[in-house]
N, C-alpha and C positions, 0 to 999 in steps of 0.2 A: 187574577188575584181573588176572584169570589170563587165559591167553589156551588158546581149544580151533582144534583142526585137526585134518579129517577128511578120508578120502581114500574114493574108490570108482571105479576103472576096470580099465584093460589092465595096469598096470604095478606090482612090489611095491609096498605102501603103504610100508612100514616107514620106508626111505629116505627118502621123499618126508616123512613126516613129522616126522621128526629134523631135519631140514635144515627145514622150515617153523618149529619149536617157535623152531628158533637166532635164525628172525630176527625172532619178536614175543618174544624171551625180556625185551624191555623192559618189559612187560605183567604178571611176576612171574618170579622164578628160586627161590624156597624149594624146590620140588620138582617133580621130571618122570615121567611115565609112558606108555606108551603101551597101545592093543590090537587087537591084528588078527586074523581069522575066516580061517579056514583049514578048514573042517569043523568047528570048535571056537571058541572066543573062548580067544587066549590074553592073559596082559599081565604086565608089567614095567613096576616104577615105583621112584622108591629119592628120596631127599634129596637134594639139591645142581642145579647146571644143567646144562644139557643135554649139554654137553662129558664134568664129571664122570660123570653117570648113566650116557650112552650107552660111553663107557670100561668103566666095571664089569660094566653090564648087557647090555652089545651090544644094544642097544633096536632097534636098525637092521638086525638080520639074523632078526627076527619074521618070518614066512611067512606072503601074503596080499594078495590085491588088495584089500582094505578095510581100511580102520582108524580110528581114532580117538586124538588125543592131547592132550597137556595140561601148561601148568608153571602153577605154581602159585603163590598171595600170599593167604598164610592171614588168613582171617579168623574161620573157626569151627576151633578145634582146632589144637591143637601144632603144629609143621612136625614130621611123622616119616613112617618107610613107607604105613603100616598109612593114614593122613589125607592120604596125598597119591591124585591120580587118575590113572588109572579108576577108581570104584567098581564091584564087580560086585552083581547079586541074591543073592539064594539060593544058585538052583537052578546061580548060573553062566552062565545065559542071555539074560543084560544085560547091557555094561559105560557108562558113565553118565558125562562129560566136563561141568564144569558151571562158570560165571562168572557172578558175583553172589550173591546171598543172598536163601533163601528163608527170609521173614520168620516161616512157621507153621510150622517144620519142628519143634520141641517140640513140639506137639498132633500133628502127622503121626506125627512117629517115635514119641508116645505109644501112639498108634491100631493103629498097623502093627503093633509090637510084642506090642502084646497079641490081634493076632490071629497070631502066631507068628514073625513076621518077628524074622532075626539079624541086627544091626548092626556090623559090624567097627570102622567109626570112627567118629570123635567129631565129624563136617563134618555142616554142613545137607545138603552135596551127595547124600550116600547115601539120603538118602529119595528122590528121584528113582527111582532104581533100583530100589526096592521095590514104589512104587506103578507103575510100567510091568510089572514080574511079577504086582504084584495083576491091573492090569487086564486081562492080557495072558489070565488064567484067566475074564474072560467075555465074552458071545458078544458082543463088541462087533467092528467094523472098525479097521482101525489110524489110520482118518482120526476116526472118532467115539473112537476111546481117548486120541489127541492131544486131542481138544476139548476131555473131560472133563475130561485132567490141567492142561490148563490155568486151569478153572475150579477146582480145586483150590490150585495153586499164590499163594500169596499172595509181594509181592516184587519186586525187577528178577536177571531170571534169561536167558541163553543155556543150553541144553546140546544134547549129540547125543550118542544111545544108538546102541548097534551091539549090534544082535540076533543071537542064534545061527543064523539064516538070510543073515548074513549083508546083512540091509537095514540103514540107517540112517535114522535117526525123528531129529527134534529140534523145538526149537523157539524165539523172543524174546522176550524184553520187557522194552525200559526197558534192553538191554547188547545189544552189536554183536555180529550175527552177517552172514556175507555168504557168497554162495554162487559160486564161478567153477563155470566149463563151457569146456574145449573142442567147438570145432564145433558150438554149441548150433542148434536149431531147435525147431520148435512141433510138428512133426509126427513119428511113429518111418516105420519102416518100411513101413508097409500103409497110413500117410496115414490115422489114423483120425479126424483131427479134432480128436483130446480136448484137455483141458487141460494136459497133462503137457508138461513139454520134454524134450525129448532131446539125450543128447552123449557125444562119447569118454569125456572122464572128467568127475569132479564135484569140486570143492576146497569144502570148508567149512571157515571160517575165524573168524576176530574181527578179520582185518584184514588188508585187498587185499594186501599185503606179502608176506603167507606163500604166495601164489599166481601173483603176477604177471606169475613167471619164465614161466608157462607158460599163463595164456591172458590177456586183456583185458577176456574178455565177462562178465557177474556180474548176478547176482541180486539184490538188496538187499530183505529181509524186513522188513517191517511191523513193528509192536508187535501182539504175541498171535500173531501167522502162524506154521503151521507146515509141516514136508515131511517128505515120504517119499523115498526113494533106493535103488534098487534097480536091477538087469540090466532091457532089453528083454528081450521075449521072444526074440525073437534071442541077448540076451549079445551081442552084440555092440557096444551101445550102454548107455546110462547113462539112466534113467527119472528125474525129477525129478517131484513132485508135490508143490503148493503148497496149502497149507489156509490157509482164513478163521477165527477163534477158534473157530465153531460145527463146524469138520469140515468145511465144505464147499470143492470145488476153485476156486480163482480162479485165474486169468490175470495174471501178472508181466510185464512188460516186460523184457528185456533190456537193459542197461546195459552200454555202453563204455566203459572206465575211460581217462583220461589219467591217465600217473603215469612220472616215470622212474625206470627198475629199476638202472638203472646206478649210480644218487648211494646205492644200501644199503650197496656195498663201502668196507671203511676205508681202500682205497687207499695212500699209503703212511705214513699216520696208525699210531700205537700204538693208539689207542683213538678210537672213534667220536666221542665228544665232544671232542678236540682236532678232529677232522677237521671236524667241524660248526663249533666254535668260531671257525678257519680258514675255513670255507665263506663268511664275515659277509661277505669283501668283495666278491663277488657279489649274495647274498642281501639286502642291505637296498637294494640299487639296484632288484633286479627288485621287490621289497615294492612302492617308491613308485609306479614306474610300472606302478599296477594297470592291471586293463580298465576301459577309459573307461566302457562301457555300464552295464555293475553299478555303477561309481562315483558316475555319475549317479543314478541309479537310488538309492542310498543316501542320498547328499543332497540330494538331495528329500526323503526321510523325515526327515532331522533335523532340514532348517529347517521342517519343517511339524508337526514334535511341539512340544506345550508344556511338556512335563514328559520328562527325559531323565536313565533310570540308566545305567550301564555296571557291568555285571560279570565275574567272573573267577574263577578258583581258581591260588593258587599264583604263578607266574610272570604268567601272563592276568592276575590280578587287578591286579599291578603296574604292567602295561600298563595296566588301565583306570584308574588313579591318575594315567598319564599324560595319558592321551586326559582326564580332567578338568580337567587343568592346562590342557592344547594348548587345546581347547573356549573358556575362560574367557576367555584370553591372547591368543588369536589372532581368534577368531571371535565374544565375547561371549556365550556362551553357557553358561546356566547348568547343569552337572551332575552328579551325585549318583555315587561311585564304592561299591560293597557288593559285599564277599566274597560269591559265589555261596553257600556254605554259610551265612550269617546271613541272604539275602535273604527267608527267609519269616518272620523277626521282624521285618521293615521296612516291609516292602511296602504294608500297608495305610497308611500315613502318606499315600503317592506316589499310592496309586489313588483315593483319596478325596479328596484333597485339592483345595479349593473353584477352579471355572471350569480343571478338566483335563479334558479331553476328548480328546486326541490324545496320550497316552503311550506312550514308546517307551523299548523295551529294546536295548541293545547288549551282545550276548553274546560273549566274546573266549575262543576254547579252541583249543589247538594239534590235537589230534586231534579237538574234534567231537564225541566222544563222554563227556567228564565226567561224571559221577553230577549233582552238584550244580549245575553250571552247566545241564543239563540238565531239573533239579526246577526251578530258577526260571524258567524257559524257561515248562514248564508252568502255574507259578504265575501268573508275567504273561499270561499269554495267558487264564488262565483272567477276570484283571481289565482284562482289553482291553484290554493293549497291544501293539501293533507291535512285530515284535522280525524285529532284524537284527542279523550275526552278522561275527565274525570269525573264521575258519577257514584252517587246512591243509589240511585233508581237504575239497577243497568237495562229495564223497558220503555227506560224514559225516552221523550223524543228528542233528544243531544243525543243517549247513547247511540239511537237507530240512524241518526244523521253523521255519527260518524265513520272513518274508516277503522280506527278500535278506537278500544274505550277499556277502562280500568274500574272497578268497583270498590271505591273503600270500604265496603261492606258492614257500615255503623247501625244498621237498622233503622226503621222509623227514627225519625226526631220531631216530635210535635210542637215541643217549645218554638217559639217564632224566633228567639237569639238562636242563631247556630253556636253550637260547643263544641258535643262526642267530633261533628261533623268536620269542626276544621280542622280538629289536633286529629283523625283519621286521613283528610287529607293532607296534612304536613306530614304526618309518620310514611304516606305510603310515597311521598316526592321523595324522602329521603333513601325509600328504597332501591326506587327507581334511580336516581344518583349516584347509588354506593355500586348498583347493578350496571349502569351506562362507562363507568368509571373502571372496574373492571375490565371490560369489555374491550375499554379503550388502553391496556394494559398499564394502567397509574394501580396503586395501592392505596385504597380509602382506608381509613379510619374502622377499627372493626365496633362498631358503635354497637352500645349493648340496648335495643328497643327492647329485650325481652324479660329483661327487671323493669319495664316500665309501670306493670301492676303493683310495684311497689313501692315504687318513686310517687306514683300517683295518689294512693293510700296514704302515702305520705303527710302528702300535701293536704289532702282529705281530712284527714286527724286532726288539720289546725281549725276547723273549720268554724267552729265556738268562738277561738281568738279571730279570725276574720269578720263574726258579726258580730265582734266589741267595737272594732277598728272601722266596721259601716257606722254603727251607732255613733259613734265620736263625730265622726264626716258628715253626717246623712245631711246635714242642712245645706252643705256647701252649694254655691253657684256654680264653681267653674273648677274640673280638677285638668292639669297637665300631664303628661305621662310622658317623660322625655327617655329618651334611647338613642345608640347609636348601630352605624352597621344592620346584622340580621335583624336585631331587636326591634328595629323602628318597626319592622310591621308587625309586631306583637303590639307594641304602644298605640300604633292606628287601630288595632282589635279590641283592645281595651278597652281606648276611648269606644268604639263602638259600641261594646258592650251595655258601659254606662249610657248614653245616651241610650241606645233601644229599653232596659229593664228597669232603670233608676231618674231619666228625662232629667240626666245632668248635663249640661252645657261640658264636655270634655274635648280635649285635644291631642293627640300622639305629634310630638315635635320634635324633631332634628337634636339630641343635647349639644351639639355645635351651634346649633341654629338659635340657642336661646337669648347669648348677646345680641344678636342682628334683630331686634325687633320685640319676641315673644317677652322675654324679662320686663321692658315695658309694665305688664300685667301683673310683674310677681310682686306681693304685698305679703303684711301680716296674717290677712286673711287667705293666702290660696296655698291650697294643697297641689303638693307634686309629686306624684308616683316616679321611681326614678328604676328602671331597667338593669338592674348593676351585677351580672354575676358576675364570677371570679374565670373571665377571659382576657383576651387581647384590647375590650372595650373599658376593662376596668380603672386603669389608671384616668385615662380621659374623661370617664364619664363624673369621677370625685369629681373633678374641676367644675366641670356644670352643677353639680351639687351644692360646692359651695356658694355657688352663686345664686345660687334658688336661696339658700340657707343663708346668706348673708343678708336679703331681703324680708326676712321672716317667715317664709314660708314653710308649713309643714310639710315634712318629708314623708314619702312613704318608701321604704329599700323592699326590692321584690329581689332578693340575692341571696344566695348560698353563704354569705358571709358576712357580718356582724359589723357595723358602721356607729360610730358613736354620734355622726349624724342625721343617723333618722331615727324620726319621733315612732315607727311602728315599723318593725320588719316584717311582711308575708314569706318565708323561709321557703327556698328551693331547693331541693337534694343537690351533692355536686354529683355533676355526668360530666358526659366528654362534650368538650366547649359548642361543638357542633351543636349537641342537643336541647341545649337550654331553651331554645325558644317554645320547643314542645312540652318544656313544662313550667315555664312560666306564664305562661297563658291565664293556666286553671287557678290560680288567687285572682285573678284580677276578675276572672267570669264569677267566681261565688264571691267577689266584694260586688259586682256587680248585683248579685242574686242578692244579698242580704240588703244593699241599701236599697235597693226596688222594695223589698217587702217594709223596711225601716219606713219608709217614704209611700207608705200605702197604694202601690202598685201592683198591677198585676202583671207577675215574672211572665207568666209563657203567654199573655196576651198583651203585648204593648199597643198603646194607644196612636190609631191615623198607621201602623203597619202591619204586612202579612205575609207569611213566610216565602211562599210560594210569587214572585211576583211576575207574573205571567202578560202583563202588558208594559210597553216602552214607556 
């Protein structure tokens, strides 16, 4: 969830790191700090984001061609100075940059302590830094002191230390760390052979983003691997050296990154998530038409599994509620949709379950690197099943774990709501659906995704009258958003919406479900967003209407078609009944967007979350 970024070459770090922190500050903003070696380790770190911090603190005129930095998304200890990072040692000859959570750090900081170790804060992170001054006092190598601490650490953990010589040590497991290089090679200077690579400068990161401006090439670390980072003997050049968990040097391949660095700027957006928001009508056309090769390549695994989950966290998981629907609807096929975080109370039902023998996992995550979607990854595979993936990132570490993977291919999305990201992976299930269906010789539906630039724009054009319809709401407590069938997990996206951008208490509910209990709640005062296009849900879904409407509540109709019971309609194109759910989404995300800002909120930084959430 926090994100680290370290620098080592020819040019100050200071800069280079401010400006890296800005743009994974989607990753965590409670707090910033940075530290750079100058003959000394100095550091600066304070509360707020990188804007505020670096304002007060001048964080970006530290002196030093090295450094290390870090913003933060607390999970052990307050948000204050003293608990945000760098952590230093002792003696001051550490500072300790760290993302995830070390699960034994009570027994550590017990241990340490009583053998004289002072702890300033209250984070798991600062035992990090104690035990590398421990080690650092015996006659170990800094390749076998890496081993060690790694056997030590219990947890999913990234950090990078910046020693008062000036080297940088780190290491991963289980949370993204990635390494750029300018100008890299295999060999330094004198052609010696070894293992180490060489380059102008060295970027370590949590995410190609913060680096991309300036080289391509990258390193992608293993689970347990760690490096060292230091001057050639020359200085003139940048030493890399990569360890196996035991200390020993392996051989990394270099890695080419595709990514465009252009789609990070908000261009002439207020805020990254309108710009994303906006980005849809592009974004869900390139989704559908994936790469043929990989798409094949997938389904084939699907019609040849007998037993098929799809998981998720969050928005992903909404998607795979779709990709259940799409599956059943289109292609006959039966599958199981499970929150990535409850998959390992499930799982055994799926893997045991009598004449399965080809189970297959379908893993959907915008970065790739989820905590949770990532643990069942593990889990099924540990009960043999095939898992293929839905990704942004296709160097993320989901994609590399699995056996294929898919790219929606939406670009960066830095806003912390997901948008472009889900209507791209809803657009690309549906292709995969209409292609598996096929396949299985049924006749889908020839669904036209390729007016979706226009359907979208559409929608887009109302966008004025959408933040009349925020202003009217903005005070509300509590909005409902009822649907039936596919919709319902459009309503669950909704409501999410609104809570992550607007911190409104919202619900997505069953419109069957709302006699049995939810109605309860319906009054003069509450708003009910009601899912109604002009399909097979339409007749049934009036009936819940009227009953919301009989109670006094204001309606809002998110439909293709014109109701004399709702007080505000957000207007949807008519498509083919299948595809409504890919475009009803986008009112509900910019009702989302306008009452966050109505409500003095900040849209692409919601407050207590962070895009990437890389711990369980």
């Amino acid at each position: 969830m926090c994100s680290i970024f370290a620098y080592k070459g020819y040019r100050d770090a200071a800069p280079l790191i401010v400006k890296a922190l800005s743009r994974m500050e989607y990753r965590g903003y409670d707090s910033v700090g940075i530290a750079t070696y100058d003959k000394t380790i100095m550091v600066k770190k304070g509360v707020g984001n990188v804007s505020y911090v670096n304002s007060r603190l001048n964080l970006d005129r530290l002196h030093g061609r090295v450094g290390i930095g870090h913003t933060r998304w607390a999970t052990h200890g307050a948000v204050s100075d003293t608990n945000a990072h760098p952590h230093l040692s002792c003696n001051g000859r550490i500072a300790v940059v760290h993302n995830g959570i070390v699960e034994n750090y009570a027994t550590l900081r017990h241990k340490l302590a009583s053998e004289g170790h002072v702890f300033s804060s209250d984070t798991d992170s600062e035992v990090i830094a104690h035990l590398l001054e421990d080690a650092l006092t015996k006659p170990y190598s800094y390749d076998k002191m890496l081993g060690k601490l790694l056997n030590i650490l219990n947890g999913s953990y990234s950090f990078v230390a910046l020693i008062n010589d000036g080297m940088l040590v780190g290491a991963r497991y289980h949370e993204p760390l990635i390494i750029g290089l300018t100008n890299p090679s295999k060999d330094g200077n004198n052609n010696n052979g070894d293992d180490c690579i060489y380059a102008d400068e060295c970027f370590i990161a949590s995410d190609v983003l913060a680096f991309i401006e300036y080289t391509d090439k990258a390193v992608f670390l293993a689970d347990g691997e760690s490096f060292l980072v230091n001057y050639a003997d020359t200085k003139q050049r940048v030493m890399v050296k990569i360890l196996d968990r035991d200390g020993n040097a392996t051989n990394k391949e270099i890695t080419q990154i595709a990514w465009e660095f252009a789609d990070v700027d908000k261009g002439r957006f207020a805020h990254y998530t309108l710009k994303e928001i906006h980005e849809q009508s592009y974004t869900i056309d390139r989704a559908f038409n994936a790469s043929s090769d990989r798409l094949r390549e997938l389904i084939n695994v699907l019609i040849n599994a007998d037993r098929i989950i799809v998981t998720g966290s969050g928005s992903s998981y909404h998607a795979a509620l779709i990709a259940k629907h799409l599956f059943s609807k289109l292609c006959m096929l039966s599958c199981d949709a499970i929150v990535a975080s409850e998959f390992i109370y499930s799982i055994d039902a799926y893997a045991y379950a009598n004449n399965v023998s080809k189970p297959l996992l379908i893993a959907i995550s915008q970065s790739g690197e989820t905590a949770d979607v990532l643990n069942a990854v593990r889990i099924a595979r540990g009960k043999n099943f095939k898992i293929a993936s839905i990704v942004n990132a296709p160097l993320s570490t989901l994609a590399r774990a699995s056996d294929t993977y898919l790219s929606i291919n939406a670009g960066p999305e830095i806003g912390v709501a997901a948008t472009k990201s889900f209507t791209a992976q809803m657009a690309l299930l549906y292709r995969i659906s209409i292609e598996v269906a096929k396949d299985k010789g049924m006749s889908p539906p020839a669904l036209d995704i390729g007016s979706s630039n226009l359907y979208v724009e559409r929608i887009l054009g109302a966008e004025a009258y959408i933040s009349d319809v925020a202003e009217s709401i903005k005070n509300v407590n509590s909005i409902y958003i009822i649907a039936k069938g596919i919709h319902h997990a459009i309503a669950l996206e909704g409501a999410l919406k609104l809570k992550e951008l607007a911190y409104v208490h919202a619900e997505g509910i069953h419109a069957g479900e709302l006699k049995h209990g939810p109605l309860a709640l319906i009054d003069g005062k509450s708003i009910v967003i009601a899912l109604n296009p002009m399909d097979d849900t339409y007749g049934e879904m009036l009936t819940s209407i009227h009953e919301a409407k009989a109670r006094g509540a204001c309606i809002i109709g998110v439909s293709d078609s014109r109701c004399s019971m709702y007080d505000f309609t957000l207007a949807i194109p008519r498509v083919d009944r299948l595809l409504y759910p890919l475009y009803e989404v986008i009112p509900l995300q910019l009702l989302a967007y306008h009452m966050a800002l109505k409500r003095n909120c900040n849209p692409d930084y919601p407050r207590n979350i962070a895009k990437s959430v890389t711990v369980k």
